[in-house]
C-alpha positions as CSV (number, residue, x, y, z in Angstrom):
1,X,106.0,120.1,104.4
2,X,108.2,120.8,101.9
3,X,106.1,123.5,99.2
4,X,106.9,122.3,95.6
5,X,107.6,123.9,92.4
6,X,104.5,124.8,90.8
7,X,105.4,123.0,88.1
8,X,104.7,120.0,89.7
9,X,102.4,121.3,92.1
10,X,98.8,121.6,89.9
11,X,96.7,122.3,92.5
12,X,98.3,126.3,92.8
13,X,95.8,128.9,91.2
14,X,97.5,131.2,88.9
15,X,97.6,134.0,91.5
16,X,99.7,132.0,93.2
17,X,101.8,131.1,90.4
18,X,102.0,134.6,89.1
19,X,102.4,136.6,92.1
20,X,104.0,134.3,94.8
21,X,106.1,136.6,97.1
22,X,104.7,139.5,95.7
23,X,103.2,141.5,98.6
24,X,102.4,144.3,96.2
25,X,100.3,141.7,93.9
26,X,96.4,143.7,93.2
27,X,93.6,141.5,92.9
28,X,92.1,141.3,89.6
29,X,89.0,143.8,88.4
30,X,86.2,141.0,88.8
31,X,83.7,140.6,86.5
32,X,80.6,138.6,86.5
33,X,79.5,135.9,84.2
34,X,75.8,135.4,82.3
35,X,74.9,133.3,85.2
36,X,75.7,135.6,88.1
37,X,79.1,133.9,89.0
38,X,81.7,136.1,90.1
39,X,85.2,135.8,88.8
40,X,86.6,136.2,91.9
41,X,84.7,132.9,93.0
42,X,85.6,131.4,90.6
43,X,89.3,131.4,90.4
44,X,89.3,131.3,94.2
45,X,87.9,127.3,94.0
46,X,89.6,124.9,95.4
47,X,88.5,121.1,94.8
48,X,88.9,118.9,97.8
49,X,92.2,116.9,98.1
50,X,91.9,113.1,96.8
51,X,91.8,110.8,100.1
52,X,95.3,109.7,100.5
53,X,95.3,106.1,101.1
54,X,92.8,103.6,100.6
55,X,93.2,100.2,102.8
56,X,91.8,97.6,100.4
57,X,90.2,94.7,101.8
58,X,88.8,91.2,99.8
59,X,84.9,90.7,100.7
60,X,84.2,86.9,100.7
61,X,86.7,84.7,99.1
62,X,89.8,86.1,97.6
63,X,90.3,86.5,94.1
64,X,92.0,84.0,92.0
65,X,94.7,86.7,90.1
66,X,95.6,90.5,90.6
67,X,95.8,92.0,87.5
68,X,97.6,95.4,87.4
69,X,96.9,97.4,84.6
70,X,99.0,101.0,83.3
71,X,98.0,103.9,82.2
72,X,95.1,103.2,79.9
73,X,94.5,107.1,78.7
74,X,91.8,106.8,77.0
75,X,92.3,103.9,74.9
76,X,89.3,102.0,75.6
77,X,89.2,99.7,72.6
78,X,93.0,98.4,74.0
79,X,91.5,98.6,77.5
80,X,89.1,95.8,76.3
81,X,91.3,93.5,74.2
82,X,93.5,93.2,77.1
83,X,91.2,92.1,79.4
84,X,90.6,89.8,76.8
85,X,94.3,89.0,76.6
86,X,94.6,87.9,79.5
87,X,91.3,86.1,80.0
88,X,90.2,88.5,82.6
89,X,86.7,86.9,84.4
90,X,84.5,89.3,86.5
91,X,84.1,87.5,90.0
92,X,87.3,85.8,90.1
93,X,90.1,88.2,89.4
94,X,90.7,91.7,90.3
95,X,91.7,94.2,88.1
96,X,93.7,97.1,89.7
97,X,94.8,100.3,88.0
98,X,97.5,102.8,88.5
99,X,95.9,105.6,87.2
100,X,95.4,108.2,84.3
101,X,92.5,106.1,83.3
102,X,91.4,109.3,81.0
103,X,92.9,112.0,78.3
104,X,95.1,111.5,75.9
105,X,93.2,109.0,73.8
106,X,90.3,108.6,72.0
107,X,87.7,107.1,74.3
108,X,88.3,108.0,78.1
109,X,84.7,108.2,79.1
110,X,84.5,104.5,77.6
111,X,87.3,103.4,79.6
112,X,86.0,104.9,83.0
113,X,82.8,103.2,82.2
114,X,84.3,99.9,81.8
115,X,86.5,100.0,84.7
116,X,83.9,100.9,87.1
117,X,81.8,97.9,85.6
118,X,84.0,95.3,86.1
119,X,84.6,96.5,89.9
120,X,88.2,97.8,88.9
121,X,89.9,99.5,91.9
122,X,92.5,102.1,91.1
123,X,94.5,105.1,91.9
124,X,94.4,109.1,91.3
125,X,96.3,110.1,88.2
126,X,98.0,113.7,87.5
127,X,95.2,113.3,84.3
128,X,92.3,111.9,86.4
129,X,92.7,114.4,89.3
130,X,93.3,117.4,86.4
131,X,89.9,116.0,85.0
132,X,87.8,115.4,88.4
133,X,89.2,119.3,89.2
134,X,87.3,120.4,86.4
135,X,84.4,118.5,87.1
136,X,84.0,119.6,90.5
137,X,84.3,123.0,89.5
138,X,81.8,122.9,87.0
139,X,79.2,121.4,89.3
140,X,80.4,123.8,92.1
141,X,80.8,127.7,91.0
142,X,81.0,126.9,87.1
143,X,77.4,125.4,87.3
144,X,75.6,126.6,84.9
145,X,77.8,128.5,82.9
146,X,78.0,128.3,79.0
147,X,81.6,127.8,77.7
148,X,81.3,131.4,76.2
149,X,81.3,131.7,80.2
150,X,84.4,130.2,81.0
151,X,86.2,131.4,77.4
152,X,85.8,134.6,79.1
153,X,87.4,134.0,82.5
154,X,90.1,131.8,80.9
155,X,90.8,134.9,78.7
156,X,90.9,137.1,81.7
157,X,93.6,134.6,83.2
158,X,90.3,134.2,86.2
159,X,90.0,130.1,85.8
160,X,91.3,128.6,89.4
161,X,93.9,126.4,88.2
162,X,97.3,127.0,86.0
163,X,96.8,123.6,84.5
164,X,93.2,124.3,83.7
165,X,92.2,125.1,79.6
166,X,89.4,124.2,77.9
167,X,91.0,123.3,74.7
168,X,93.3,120.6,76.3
169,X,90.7,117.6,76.7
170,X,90.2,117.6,80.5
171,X,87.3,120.2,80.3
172,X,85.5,118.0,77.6
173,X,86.3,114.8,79.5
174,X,84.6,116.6,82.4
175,X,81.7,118.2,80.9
176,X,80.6,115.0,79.5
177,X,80.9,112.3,81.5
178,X,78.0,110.4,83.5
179,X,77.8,111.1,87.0
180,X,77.9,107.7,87.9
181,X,81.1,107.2,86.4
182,X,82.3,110.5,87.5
183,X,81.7,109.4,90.6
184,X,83.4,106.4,90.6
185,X,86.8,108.2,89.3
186,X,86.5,110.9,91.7
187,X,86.7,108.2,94.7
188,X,90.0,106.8,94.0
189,X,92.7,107.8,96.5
190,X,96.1,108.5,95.9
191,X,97.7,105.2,97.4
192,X,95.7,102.0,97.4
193,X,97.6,99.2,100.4
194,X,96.6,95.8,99.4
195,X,94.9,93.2,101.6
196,X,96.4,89.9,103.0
197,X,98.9,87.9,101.8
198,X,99.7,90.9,99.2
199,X,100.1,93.3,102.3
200,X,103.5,93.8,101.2
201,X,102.7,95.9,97.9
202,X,101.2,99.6,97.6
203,X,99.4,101.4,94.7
204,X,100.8,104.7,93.6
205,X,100.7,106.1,90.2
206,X,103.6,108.4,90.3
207,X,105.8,107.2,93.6
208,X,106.5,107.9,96.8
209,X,109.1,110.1,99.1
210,X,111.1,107.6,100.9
211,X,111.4,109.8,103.9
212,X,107.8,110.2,104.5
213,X,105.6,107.5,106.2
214,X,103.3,106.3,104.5
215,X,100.1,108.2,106.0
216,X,102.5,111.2,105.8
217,X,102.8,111.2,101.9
218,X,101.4,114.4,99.9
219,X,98.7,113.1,97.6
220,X,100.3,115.5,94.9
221,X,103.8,113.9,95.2
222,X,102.7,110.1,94.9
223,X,100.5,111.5,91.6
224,X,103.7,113.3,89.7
225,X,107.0,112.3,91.1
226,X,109.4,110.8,88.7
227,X,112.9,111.8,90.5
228,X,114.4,113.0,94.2
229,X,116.3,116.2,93.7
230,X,118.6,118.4,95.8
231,X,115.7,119.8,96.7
232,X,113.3,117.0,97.2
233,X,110.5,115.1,94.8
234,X,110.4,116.4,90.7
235,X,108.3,115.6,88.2
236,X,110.9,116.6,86.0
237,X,113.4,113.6,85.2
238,X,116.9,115.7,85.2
239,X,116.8,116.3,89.0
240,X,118.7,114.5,90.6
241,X,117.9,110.2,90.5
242,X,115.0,108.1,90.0
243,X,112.7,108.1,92.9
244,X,112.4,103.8,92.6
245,X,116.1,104.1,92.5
246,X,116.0,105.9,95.7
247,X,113.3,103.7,96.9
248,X,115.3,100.5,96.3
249,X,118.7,101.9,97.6
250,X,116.4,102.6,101.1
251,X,114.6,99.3,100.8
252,X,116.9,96.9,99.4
253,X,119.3,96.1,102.6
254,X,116.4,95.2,104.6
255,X,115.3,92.2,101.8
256,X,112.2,91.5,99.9
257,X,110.1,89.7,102.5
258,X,107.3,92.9,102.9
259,X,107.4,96.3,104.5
260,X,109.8,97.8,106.9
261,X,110.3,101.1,109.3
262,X,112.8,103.4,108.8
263,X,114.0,106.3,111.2
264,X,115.7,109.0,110.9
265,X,115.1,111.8,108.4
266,X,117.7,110.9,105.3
267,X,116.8,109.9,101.5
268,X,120.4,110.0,101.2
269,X,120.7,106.2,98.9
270,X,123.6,103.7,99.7
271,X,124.6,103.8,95.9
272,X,125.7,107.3,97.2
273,X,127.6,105.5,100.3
274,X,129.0,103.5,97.9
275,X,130.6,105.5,95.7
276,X,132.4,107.1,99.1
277,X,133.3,104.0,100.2
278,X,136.6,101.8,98.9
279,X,135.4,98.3,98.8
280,X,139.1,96.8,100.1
281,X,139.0,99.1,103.1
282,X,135.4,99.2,103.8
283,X,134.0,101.8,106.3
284,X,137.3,103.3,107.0
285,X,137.8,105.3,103.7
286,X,134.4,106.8,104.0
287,X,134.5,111.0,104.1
288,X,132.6,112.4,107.3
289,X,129.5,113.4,104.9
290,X,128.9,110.2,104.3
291,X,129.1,108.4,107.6
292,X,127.2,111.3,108.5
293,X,124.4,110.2,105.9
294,X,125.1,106.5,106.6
295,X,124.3,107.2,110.6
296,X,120.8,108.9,109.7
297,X,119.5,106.0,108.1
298,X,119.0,103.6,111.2
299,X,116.9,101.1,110.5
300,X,114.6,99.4,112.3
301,X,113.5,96.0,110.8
302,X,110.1,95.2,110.9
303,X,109.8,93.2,108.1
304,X,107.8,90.3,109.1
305,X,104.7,92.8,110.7
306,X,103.2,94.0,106.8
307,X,100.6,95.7,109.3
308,X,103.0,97.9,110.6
309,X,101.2,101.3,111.1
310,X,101.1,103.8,108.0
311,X,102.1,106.5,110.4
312,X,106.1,105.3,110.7
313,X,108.2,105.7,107.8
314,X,107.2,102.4,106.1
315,X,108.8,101.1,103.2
316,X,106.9,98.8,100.9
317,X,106.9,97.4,97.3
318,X,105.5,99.5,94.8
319,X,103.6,99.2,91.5
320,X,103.3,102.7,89.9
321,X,102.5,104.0,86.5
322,X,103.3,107.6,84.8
323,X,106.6,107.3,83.5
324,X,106.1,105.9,79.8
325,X,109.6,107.6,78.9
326,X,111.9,105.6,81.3
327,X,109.6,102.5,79.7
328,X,108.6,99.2,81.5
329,X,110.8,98.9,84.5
330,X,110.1,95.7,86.3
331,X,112.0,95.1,89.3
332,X,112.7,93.0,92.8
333,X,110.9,96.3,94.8
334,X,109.2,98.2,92.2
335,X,107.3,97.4,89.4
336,X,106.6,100.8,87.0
337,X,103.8,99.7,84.3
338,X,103.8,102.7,81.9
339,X,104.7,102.5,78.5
């Protein structure tokens, strides 16, 4: 797998960071806090990867609507008047997030607790895993320690994660919220698949890597991607394209009527075939790159079989979220809901 930039890849500590490739890197003097925690176990803490994929299935009858839902951030007040909005009733719809439930806003530990009582299923935001990182934390080697405590270790560079501070909200977030509702946030999975006759969809909140099957995705990916670059999936939206543009170019041949397989190991798009290729002559004006790129993408349509397994490269509609700058972008195979 590829290793991304640690801009994009939170879960790096900042020894990592700071001293990748550095075989001469010296460990940090420790030092202990008031509760007896060292602060080399500490910053050596590693919270457990989010499950990747969560197979939804209906229990009884199906719901009347899906309702998807954006990135609420902490805007709980909005949170309710749209449910009202829309008439949302508890028993007959379903309500389906696409993550960052929390930060940002005024109210996230009101939003969590309304989503988890009204049943609401979701999926892992970059904000909601940053915030259930720090919560694990504390009630794993941080347990117990005052935030004099962990001043001192972020001082001393010793917390275990580059995106962790305790002035930017997560930590608060974290410290403070119920259990129960912790809970609840801390069991959504990266990718949620949909059940029956809405098979055809998947849940992400950043994207996906359209060379990666489904059960091969990296949880961190499908939580920040915005773009495919030269050198693979950004979170940064100068690199290269779009990654639902890429998605679509992969997808869109094969039709709308669910999920397909692809082989091969190519994201290469056909808007990049196209622009090699002289519409009057067709294929025989194409350069040898791109019959090379056309030739890796060898598709194998299994369009009508939504159940296809999640361990081939299966392409799939997808809602996301996370993207607020590139706006509402609602289209034939993706649907992005930020705003």
């Amino acid at each position: 797998m590829q290793k991304l930039p640690n801009k994009l890849n939170r879960r790096t500590n900042k020894d990592d960071k700071e001293g990748e490739g550095d075989g001469d890197t010296q460990p940090s003097e420790e030092t202990t806090t008031d509760n007896g925690t060292s602060s080399g176990n500490a910053k050596s803490f590693r919270a457990p990867e989010p499950e990747l994929v969560s197979e939804k299935t209906f229990t009884g009858t199906a719901p009347e609507r899906l309702i998807f839902i954006g990135d609420i951030h902490g805007c709980a007040e909005e949170f309710g008047k749209l449910l009202e909005t829309v008439n949302f009733k508890q028993g007959s719809d379903q309500v389906i997030l696409v993550g960052d439930l929390v930060a940002k806003g005024p109210d996230s530990l009101g939003v969590v607790n309304k989503a988890r009582s009204i049943k609401a299923w979701g999926v892992r935001g970059n904000h909601d895993d940053r915030v259930v990182r720090w919560g694990q934390f504390l009630q794993g080697p941080a347990k117990g320690m005052s935030e004099s405590d962990l001043k001192a270790l972020e001082d001393a560079g010793e917390l275990p994660y580059s995106d962790f501070e305790l002035s930017g909200g997560h930590y608060d977030i974290a410290s403070t919220m119920p259990l129960c509702d912790f809970s609840y946030l801390a069991q959504f999975s990266a990718l949620i698949t949909l059940p029956d006759a809405y098979s055809e969809w998947v849940v992400a909140h950043g994207g996906m890597e359209p060379t990666k099957a489904i059960a091969d995705q990296d949880p961190e990916v499908v939580m920040t991607v915005r773009n495919i670059g030269p050198d693979g999936p950004s979170s940064e939206k100068d690199a290269g394209d779009a990654w639902f543009e890429v998605w679509a170019d992969a997808i869109g041949p094969l039709g709308n009527s669910g999920s397909s397989t692809i082989s091969g190991k190519s994201s290469d798009t056909e808007k990049e075939t196209a622009k090699e290729t002289d519409p009057e002559e067709g294929e025989e004006n194409e350069g040898e790159d791109t019959k090379e790129k056309r030739s890796n993408i060898k598709r194998q349509s299994s369009a009508n079989s939504p159940s296809a397994p999640l361990t081939e490269i299966q392409f799939k509609k997808v809602i996301y979220g996370h993207d607020a700058g590139r706006a509402l972008q609602i289209h034939d195979i993706t649907k992005g809901l930020d705003s």
